[in-house]
C-alpha positions as CSV (number, residue, x, y, z in Angstrom):
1,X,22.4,-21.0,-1.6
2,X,19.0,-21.7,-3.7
3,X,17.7,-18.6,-2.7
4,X,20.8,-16.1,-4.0
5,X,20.6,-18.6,-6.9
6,X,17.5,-17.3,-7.6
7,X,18.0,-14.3,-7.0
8,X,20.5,-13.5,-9.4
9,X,18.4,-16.0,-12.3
10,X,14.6,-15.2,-11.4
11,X,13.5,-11.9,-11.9
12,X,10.2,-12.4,-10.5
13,X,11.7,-13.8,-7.3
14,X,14.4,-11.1,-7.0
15,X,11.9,-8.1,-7.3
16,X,9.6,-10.0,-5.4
17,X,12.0,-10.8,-3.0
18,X,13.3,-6.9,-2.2
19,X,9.8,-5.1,-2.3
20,X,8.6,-7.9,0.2
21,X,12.2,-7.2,2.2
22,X,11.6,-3.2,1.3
23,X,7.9,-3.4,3.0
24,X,8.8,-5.7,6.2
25,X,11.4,-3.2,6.7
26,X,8.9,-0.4,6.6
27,X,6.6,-2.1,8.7
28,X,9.2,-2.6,10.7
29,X,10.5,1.0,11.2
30,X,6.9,1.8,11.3
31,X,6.2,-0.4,14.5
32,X,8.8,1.3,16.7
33,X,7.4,4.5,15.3
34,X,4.7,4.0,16.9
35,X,6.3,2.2,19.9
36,X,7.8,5.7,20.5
37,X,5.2,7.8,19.5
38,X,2.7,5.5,21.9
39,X,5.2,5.9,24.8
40,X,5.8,9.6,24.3
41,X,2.0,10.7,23.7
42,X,-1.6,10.2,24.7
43,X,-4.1,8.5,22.3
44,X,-5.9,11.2,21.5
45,X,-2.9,12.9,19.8
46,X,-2.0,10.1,17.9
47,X,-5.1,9.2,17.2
48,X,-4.7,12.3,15.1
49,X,-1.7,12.1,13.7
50,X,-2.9,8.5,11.8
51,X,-5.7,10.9,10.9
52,X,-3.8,13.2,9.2
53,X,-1.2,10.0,7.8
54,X,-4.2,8.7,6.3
55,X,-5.5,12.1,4.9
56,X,-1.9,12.3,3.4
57,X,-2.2,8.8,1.6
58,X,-5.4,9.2,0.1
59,X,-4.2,12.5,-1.4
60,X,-1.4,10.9,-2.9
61,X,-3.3,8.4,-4.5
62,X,-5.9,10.6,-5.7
63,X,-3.0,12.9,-7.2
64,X,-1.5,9.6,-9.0
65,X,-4.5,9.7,-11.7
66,X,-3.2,6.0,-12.3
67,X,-0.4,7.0,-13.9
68,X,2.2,4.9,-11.8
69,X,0.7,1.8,-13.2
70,X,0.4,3.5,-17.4
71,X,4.0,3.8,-16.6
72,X,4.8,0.3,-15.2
73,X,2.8,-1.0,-17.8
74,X,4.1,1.4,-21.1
75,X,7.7,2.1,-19.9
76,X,9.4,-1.7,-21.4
77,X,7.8,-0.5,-25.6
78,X,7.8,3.7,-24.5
79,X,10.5,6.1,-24.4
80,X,11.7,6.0,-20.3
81,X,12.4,9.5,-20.1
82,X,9.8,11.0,-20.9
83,X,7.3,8.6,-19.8
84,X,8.7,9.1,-16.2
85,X,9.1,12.8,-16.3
86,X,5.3,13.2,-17.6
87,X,3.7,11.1,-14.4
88,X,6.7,13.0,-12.1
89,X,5.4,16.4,-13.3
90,X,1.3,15.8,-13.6
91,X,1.3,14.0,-9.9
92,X,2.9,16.1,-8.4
93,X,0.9,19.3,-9.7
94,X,-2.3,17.8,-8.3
95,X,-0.3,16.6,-5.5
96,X,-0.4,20.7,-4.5
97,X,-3.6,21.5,-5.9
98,X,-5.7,18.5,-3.9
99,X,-3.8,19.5,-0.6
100,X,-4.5,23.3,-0.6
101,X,-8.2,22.1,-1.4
102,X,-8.1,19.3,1.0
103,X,-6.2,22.1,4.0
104,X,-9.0,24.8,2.8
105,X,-12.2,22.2,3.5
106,X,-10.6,20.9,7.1
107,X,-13.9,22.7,9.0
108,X,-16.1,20.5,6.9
109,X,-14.8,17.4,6.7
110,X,-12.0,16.6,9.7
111,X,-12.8,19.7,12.1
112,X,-10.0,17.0,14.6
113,X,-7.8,17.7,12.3
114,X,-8.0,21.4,12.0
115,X,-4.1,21.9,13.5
116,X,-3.3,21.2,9.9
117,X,-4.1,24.7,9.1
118,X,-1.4,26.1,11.2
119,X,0.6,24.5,9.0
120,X,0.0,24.4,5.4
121,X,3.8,25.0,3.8
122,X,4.9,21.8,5.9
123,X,1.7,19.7,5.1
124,X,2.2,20.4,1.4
125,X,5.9,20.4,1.5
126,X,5.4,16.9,2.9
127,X,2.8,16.0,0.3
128,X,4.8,16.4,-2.6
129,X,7.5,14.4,-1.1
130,X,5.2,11.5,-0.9
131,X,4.3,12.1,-4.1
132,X,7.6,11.9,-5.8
133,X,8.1,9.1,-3.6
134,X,5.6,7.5,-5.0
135,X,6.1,7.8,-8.2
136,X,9.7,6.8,-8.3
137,X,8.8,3.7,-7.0
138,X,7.0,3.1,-9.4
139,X,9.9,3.7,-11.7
140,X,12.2,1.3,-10.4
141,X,9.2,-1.1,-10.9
142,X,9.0,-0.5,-14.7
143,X,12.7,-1.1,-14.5
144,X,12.3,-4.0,-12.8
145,X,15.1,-2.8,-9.8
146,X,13.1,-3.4,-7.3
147,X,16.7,-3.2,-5.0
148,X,16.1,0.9,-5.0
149,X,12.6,0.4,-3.8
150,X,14.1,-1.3,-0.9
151,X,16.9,1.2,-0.8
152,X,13.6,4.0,-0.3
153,X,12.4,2.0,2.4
154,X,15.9,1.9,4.2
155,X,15.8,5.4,4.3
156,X,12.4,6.0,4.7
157,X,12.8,4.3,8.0
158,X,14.8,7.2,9.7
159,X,11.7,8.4,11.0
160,X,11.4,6.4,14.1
161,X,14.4,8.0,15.0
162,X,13.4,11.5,13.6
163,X,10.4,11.1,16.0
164,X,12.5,12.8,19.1
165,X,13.6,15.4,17.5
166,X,9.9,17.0,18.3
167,X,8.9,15.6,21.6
168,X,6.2,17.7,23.3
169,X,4.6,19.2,19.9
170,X,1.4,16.7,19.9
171,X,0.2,15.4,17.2
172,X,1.7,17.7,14.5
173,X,4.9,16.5,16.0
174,X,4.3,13.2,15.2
175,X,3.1,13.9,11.5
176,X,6.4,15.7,10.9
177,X,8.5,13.3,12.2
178,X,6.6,10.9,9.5
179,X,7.2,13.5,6.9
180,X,10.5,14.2,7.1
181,X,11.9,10.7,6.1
182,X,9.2,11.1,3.0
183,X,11.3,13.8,1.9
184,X,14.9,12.9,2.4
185,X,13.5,9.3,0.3
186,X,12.2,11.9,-2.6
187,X,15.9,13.5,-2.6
188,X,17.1,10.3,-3.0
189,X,15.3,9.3,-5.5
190,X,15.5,12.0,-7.9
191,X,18.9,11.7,-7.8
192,X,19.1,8.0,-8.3
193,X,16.6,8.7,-11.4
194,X,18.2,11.9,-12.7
195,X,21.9,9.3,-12.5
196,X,20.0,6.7,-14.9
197,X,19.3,9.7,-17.3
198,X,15.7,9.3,-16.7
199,X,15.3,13.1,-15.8
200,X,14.8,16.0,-16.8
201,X,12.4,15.5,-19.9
202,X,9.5,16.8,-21.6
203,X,5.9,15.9,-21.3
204,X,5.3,12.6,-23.4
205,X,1.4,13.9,-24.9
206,X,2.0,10.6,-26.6
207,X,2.2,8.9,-23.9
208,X,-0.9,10.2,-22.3
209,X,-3.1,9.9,-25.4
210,X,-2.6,6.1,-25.5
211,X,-3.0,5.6,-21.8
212,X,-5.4,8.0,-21.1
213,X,-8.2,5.0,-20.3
214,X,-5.9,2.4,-18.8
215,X,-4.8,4.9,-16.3
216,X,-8.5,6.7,-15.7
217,X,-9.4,3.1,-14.9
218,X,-6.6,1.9,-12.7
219,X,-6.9,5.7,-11.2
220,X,-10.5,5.0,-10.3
221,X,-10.1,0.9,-9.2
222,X,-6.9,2.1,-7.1
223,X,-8.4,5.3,-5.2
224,X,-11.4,2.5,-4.4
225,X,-8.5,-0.3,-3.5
226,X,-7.4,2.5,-0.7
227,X,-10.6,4.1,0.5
228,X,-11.0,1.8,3.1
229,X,-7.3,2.3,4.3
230,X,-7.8,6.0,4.6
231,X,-11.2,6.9,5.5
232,X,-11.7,4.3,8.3
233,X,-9.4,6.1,10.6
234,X,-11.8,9.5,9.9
235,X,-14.6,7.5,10.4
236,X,-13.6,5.6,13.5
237,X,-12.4,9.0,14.6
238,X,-15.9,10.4,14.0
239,X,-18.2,7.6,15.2
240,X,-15.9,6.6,18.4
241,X,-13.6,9.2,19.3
242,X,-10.2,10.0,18.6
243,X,-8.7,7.2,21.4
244,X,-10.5,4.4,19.5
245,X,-8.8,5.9,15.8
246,X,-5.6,5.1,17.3
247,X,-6.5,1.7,18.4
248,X,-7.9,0.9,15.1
249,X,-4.9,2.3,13.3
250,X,-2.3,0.8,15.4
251,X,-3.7,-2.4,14.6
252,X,-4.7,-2.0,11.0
253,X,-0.9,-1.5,10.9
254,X,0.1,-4.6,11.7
255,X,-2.0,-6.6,10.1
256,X,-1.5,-4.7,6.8
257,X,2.2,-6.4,7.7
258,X,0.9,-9.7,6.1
259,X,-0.6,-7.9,2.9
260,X,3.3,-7.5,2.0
261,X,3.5,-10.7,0.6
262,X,0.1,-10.2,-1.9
263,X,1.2,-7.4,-2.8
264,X,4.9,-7.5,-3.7
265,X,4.0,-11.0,-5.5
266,X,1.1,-9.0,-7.0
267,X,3.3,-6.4,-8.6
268,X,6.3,-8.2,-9.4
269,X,3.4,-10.2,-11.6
270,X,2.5,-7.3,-12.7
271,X,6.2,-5.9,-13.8
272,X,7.0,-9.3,-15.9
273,X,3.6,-9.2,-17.6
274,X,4.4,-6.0,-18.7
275,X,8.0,-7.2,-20.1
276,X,5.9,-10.3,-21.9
277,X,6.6,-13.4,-19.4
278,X,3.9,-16.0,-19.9
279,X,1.1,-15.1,-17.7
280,X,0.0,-18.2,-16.4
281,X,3.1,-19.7,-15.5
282,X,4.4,-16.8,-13.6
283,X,0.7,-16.3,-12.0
284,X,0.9,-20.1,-10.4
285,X,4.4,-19.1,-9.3
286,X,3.7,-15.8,-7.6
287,X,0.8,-17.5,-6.0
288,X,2.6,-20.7,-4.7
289,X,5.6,-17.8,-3.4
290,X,2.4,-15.9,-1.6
291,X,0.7,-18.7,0.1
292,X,4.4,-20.5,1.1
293,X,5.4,-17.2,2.8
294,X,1.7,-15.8,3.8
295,X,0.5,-19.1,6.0
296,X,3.0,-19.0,8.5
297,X,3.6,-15.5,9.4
298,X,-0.5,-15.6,9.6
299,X,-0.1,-17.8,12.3
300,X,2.9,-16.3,13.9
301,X,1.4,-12.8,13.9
302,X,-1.7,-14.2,15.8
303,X,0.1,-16.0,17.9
304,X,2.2,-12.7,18.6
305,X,0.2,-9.9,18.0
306,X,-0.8,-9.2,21.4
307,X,2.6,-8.7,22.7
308,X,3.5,-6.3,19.9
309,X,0.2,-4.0,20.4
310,X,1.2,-4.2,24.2
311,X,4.7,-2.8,23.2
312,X,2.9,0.3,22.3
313,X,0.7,0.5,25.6
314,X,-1.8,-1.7,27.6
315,X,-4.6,0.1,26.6
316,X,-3.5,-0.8,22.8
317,X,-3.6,-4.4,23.7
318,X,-7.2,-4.6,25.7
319,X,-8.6,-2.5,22.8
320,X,-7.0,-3.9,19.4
321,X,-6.1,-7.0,19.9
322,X,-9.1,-9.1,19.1
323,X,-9.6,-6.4,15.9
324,X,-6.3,-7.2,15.1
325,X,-6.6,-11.3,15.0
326,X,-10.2,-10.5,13.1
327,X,-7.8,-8.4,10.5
328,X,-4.9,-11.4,10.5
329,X,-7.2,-13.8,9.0
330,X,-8.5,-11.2,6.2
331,X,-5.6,-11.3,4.9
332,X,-5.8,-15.1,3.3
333,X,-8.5,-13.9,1.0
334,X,-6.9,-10.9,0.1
335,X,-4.0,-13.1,-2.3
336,X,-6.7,-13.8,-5.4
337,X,-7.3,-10.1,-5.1
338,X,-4.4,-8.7,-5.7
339,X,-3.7,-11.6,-8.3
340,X,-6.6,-10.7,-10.2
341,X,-5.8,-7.2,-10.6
342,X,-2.2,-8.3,-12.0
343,X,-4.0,-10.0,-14.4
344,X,-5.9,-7.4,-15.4
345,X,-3.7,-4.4,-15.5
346,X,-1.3,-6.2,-17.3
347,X,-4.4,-7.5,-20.2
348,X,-5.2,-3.1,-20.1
349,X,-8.5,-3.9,-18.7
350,X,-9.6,-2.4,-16.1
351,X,-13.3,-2.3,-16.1
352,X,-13.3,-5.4,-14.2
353,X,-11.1,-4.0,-11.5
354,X,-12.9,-1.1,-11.0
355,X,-15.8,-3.3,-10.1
356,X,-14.4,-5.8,-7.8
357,X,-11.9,-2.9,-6.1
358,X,-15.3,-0.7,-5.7
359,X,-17.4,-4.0,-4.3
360,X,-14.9,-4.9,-1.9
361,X,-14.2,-1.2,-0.6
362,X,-18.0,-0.8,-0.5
363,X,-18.7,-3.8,1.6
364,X,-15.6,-2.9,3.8
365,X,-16.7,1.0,4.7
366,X,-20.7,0.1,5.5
367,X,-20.1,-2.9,7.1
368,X,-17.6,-1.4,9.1
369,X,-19.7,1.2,9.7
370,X,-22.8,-0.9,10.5
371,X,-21.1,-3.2,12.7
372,X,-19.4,-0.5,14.5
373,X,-21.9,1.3,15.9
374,X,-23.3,-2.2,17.3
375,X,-20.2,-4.1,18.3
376,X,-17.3,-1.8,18.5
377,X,-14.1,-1.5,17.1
378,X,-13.7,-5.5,16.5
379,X,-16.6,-5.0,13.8
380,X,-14.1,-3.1,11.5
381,X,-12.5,-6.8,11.8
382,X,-15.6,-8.8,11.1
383,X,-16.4,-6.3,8.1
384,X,-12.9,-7.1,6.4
385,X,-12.9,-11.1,7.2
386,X,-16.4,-10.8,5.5
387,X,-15.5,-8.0,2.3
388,X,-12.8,-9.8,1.7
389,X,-14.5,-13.4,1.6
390,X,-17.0,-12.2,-0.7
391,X,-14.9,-10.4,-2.9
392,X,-12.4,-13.7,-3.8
393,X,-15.4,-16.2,-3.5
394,X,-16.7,-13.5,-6.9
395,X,-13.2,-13.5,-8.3
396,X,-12.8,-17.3,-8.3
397,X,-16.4,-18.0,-9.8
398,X,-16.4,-14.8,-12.3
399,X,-12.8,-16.4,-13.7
400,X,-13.6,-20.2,-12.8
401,X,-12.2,-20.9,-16.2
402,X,-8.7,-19.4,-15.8
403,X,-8.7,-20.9,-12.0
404,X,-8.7,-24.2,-13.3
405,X,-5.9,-24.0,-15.8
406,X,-3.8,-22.2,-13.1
407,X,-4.7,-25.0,-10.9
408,X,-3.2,-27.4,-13.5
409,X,0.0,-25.6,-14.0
410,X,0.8,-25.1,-10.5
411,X,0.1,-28.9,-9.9
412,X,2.0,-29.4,-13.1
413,X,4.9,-27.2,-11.7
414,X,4.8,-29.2,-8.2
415,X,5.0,-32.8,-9.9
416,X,8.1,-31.5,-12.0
417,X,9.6,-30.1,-8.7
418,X,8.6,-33.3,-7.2
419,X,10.1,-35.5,-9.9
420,X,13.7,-33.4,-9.6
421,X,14.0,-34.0,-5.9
């Protein structure tokens, strides 16, 4: 009963609440994707298939130009409409224009993932389905209705059942299957939008002027926040072979499972900043929420996590399993993180996230890289545990000040709760 209580009263819980419901679901739908797709294919194809996921995602992102968060963050004092419409229209342009360049360069870049030039009107078509995908979830952010993020990620999990539909067509196959749930989400969603009146509009120049540096910067700290996410599978690819980029995926996936919690605290934070809620009082909240949820499914998942990588095959489990644990504990230091770039998206400043987004991702990609060639997959592990050490040990010293008074309202807040029971 306490928690529909708060549901219907705390708006930080409740949107926390269904993006963190939305994601598990994802991750979810996502591990029996791959159950299937392991069961039905040889590592080498699915190896790249993540290849080309990964490709996909860092497209999208770079097509964003940080405009999901200028309109998170300007949509509560802006006009909706055409505030929506405007980052709708301009990432989904680049969307195109990044792919065609992204398909034309394959030989130079990804020559593994060449089979993508056999089919350039499905790889785009599928690209600006993640885009508007994107983007509207970003809109029901802003409106703080979170509920048809989750109802994106319901359908968005059709795909591990859309994944038979192309048995025997390798690794293209596979990318399809992922694809075509992007795009009946992206129907979906535009109507959902268009049925709150928040489409069709006009470009909001307005709108742009006034973000125009808040959404370079969170354009540049968020393409750095994902780098490693989608260039280690290219790089693991290139350094140990297609098999080992589906190891490495496969468990990057799972861990990435815990980051749910971060991150839907994180941008609920974010969403009731925005709206004016008190930002240290709903900062020690979203962090007691994180830690409360985040400390047992740590030790559950690695306790678990070889049983779930041997769902997908033997060779997943002898091969991921210790990267996987090494990945599991990363993901304790990863809750200041995202913390501290709620606090400073929501203050418009993002110089300070572009440098601890672009120290962490540094650390991550050559230490992964150094380790790699020496230990293995596993050193991927060690490079996050450490990259993401570093990176909150900075954060906590850099804004030692504002620790402390968060530290005395969340002990403040636990005394009161103490005092009522």
């Amino acid at each position: 009963m306490a928690i529909w209580a708060r549901l219907r009263e705390d708006l930080l819980f409740k949107n926390s609440f269904f993006l963190m419901l939305g994601s598990g679901l994802s991750y979810a739908s996502g591990f029996f994707f791959w159950v299937f797709a392991g069961q039905m294919y040889d590592a080498v194809e699915v190896g790249i298939a993540t290849s080309l996921i990964s490709s996909l995602t860092l497209l999208v992102a770079l097509s964003r130009m940080g405009l999901n968060e200028s309109l998170i963050r300007y949509c509560p004092g802006g006009d909706k409409k055409r505030i929506v419409t405007t980052a709708l229209y301009i990432s989904a342009f680049f969307a195109v224009v990044l792919g065609i360049v992204f398909l034309t360069g394959l030989d130079l870049w990804a020559p593994d993932l060449a089979v993508a030039q056999e089919h350039v009107p499905l790889f785009l078509l599928i690209l600006l389905a993640a885009s508007v995908y994107s983007t509207t979830d970003a809109t029901f952010i802003a409106m703080r209705e979170a509920k048809w993020s989750f109802l994106q990620d319901v359908v968005n999990g059709s795909r591990m059942f859309i994944i038979f539909l192309f048995l025997g067509l390798g690794a293209i196959g596979i990318f399809t299957a992922y694809g075509l749930a992007s795009m009946a989400v992206a129907v979906i969603s535009i109507v959902i939008v268009g049925r709150k009146r928040l489409l069709p509009g006009r470009i909001d120049r307005d709108f742009l002027r006034r973000s125009l540096r808040f959404s370079l910067g969170n354009h540049v700290a968020s393409i750095l926040i994902i780098l490693p996410a989608t260039l280690l599978p290219i790089v693991v690819l290139n350094v140990l072979g297609p098999e080992a980029s589906a190891f490495y995926y496969i468990a990057f996936q799972f861990a990435m499972v815990l980051n749910i919690i971060p991150n839907a605290t994180g941008t609920s934070l974010f969403a009731e900043g925005s709206h004016g809620e008190d930002m240290r009082s709903t900062t020690a909240r979203s962090v007691g929420i994180a830690l409360a949820l985040l400390v047992p499914a740590i030790i559950a998942l690695y306790l678990l996590g070889g049983s779930f990588l041997g769902l997908i095959g033997e060779e997943y489990r002898t091969n991921g399993l210790e990267l996987l644990r090494w990945m599991i504990l990363s993901s304790l230091f990863y809750v200041p993180i995202q913390m501290y770039y709620s606090w400073k998206k929501v203050g418009l400043r993002t110089r300070g996230m572009m440098l601890v987004s672009g120290f962490d991702s540094v650390l991550i990609l050559s230490l992964s890289y150094l380790f790699m060639r020496t230990t293995g997959l596993v050193g991927v592990g060690h490079a996050f545990v450490l990259a993401h050490a570093a990176t909150a040990a900075l954060i906590l010293f850099w804004e030692r000040g504002s620790v402390r008074s968060l530290l005395q309202v969340f002990l403040a807040a636990n005394v009161q709760r103490s005092g009522r029971s």
